[in-house]
N, C-alpha and C positions, 0 to 999 in steps of 0.2 A: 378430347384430351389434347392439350400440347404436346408437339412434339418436343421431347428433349433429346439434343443431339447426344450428347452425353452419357446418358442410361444407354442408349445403343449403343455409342461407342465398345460399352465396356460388354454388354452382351455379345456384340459380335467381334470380340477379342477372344473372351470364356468359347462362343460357340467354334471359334476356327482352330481354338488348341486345346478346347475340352480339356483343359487347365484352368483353375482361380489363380492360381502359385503367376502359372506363365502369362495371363494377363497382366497381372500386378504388375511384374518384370517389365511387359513393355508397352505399358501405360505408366509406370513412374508413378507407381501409387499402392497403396499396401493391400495386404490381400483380404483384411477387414474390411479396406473401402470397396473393392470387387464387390464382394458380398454384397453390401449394403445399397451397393447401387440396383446388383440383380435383385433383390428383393425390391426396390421399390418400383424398377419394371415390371414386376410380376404380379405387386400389388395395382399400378394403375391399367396392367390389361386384365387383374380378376387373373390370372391362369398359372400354372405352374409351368416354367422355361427348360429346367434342369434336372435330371435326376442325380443326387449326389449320392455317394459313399465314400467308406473310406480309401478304397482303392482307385476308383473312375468318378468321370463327370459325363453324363451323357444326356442328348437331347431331347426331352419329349415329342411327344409329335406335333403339338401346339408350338415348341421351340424349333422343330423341324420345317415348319410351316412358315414363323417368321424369319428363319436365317435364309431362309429361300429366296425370301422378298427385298431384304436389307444386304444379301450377300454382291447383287449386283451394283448398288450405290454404290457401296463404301468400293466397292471396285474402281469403277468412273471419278469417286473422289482422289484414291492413290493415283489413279491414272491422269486426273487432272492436274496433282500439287507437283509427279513426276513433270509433266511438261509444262510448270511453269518454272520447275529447276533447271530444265532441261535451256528453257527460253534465259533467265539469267546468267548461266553459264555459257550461252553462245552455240551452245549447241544443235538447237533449232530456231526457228522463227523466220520472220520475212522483213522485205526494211521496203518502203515503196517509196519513189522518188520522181519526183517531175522538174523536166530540165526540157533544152529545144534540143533540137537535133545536135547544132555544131557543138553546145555546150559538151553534150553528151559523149559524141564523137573525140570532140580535139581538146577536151580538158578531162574527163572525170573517167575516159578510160583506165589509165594507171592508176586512180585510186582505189577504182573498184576492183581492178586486176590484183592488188593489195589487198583490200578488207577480201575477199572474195578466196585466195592463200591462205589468210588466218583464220577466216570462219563460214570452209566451205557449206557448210550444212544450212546456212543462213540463205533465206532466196530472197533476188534481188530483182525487181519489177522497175525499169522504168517505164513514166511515160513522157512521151514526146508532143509536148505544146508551145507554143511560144510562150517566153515569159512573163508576158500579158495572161494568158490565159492560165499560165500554171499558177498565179495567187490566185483565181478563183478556187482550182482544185484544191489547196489548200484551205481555202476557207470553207471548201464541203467536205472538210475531212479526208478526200478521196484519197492522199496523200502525206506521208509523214512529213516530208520535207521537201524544197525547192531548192533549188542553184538558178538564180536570176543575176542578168543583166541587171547594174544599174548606170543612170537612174530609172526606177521603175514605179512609177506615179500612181499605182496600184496599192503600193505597201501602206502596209495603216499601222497605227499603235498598237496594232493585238499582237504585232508582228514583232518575233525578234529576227532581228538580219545583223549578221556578222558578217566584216566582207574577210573575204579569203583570196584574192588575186588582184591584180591590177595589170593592166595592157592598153594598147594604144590601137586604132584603127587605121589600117594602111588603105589611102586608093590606091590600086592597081591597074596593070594594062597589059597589054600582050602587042604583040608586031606590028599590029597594024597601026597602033599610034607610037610605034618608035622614034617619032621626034621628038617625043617629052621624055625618055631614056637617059639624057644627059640635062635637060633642064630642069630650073623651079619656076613654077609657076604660083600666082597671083592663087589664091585659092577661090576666090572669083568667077577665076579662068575657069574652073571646073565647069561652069552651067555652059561653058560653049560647047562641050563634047558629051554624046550618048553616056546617058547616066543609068548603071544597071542598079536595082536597088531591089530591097528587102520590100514587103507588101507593108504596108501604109499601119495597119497594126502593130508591129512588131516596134519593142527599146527602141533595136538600133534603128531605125529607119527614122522614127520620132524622136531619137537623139542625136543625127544627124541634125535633120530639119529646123530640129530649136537651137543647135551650134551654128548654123549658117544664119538662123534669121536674127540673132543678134550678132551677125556682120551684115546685114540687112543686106542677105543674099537668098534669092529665088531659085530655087531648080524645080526641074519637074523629071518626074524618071523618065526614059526610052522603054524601056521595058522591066515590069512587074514581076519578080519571082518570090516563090516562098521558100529558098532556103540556101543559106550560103554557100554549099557545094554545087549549087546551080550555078549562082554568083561568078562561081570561077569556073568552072564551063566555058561559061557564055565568053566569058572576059578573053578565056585562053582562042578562041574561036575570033574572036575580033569584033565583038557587036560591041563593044562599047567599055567604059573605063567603070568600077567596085568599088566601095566600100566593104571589108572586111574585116574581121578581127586577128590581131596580127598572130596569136597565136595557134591558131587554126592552118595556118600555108608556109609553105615553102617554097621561097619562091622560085630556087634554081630548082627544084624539082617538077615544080608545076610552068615553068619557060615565059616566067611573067615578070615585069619588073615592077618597084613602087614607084609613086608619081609621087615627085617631091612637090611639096608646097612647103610659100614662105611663112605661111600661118599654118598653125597647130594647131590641131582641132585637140578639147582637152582628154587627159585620161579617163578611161572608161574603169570600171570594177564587175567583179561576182562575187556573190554573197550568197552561201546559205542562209536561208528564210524556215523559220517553225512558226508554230504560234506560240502565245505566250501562254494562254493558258490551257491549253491541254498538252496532256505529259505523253514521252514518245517513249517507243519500246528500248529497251536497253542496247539491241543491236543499233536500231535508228541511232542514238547518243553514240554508241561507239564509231558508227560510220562518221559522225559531227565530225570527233576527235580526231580521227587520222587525215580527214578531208581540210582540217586547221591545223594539221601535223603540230598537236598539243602532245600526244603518245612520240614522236616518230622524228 
């Protein structure tokens, strides 16, 4: 026999209020059609469900037997259609997002300290990859969304990216090259001083490289780190002169100054990244929103 959701429905509306009247009521359906339904239940399992009169409705034991077995479903189903209201309304759910460390740290704090106020019940996972590596996770799903550096030679058409910031990268220095404190230099001049830089993978490292090599300028790092708060460590310690992104430091707080140069290296962006074609949870879209302060 097929199952019909339907005939159930209405049996186990009849069996939980041992009422025709009160199922009708809240099924939105008349109490002829109750009836008519319970009889064709009872005609495709051969058995009788109900004992009726005029006062009561009660359950055989053959009706006893199946409301035993259908009472846990339709449980699991209220239970299910409750937390997918529950997930629309904001009320539960998760949003997962991959970003690199500094992005995470020195931009997307305050947004998330925001959605995070309005919809604390919402959990919030990041992970931490370079931006290189985080459009992979996106494209294994792992991921509702990204926040990438660009440009990021990664992104393909499946992708939508919207950019959401714009900044500039400052080289920096600390005391130990306090001769360049009041000077501009050649930007040139850069490859003559210990160069701390981001590991060979990463945007910015390879957006460096391709902004210098069409001024048909060579550098080679001093020393290899993986992650901008190293970068200024090291920097503030004296091994050598950073690239950084500007909105990440401070610079009278961290006792470092910028190295001016007479060329400009150009602006940089961040853009959240989805795919285009799979659809993200309603919290993920709302995190979008406030992250493009479209609400705010």
């Amino acid at each position: 026999m097929a199952l019909n959701y339907e005939l159930y429905k209405v049996f186990y509306q009849v069996a939980v209020n041992l009422s025709f009247s009160e199922a009708a009521e809240n099924l939105y359906i008349s109490q002829s059609a109750v009836s008519q339904n319970i009889k064709s239940l009872e005609k495709e399992l051969k058995t009788e469900l109900f004992i009726r009169s005029t006062r009561n409705v009660r359950l055989t034991e053959a009706g006893k037997i199946l409301f035993e077995h259908i009472e846990p479903a339709f449980n699991l189903i209220e239970s299910g259609e409750k937390s997918i209201r529950e997930i629309n309304s904001l009320e539960r759910g998760e949003i997962h997002i991959g970003a690199n460390d500094t992005i995470s740290k020195d931009y997307l704090l305050p947004y998330l300290n925001k959605f995070h106020q309005l919809y604390p019940e919402i959990q919030i996972q990041i992970t931490n990859r370079t931006s290189s590596t985080c459009i992979d996770l996106l494209q294994q799903s792992k991921v509702d969304l990204i926040i990438s550096n660009l440009p990021n030679s990664k992104i393909t058409e499946q992708m939508e990216c919207q950019e959401i910031f714009s900044f500039n990268d400052l080289f920096i220095a600390g005391s130990e090259f306090k001769e360049l404190r009041e000077k501009e230099i050649k930007l040139r001049e850069i490859k003559n001083y210990p160069l701390l830089m981001l590991e060979a993978k990463t945007t910015t490292r390879k957006f460096l490289e391709n902004a210098l090599t069409k001024l048909d300028i060579e550098i080679e790092a001093a020393v290899e780190l993986g992650s901008v708060d190293l970068l200024i460590e090291m920097t503030k310690i004296g091994l050598g002169i950073a690239l950084v992104p500007e909105y990440c430091l401070d610079l009278k707080e961290k006792g470092l100054f910028k190295v001016k140069t007479k060329e400009k290296l150009p602006a940089r962006k961040l853009a959240v990244i989805k795919m285009k074609n799979i659809p993200i949870s309603k919290s993920a879209d709302k995190f979008i929103q406030i992250i493009t302060d479209v609400l705010y």
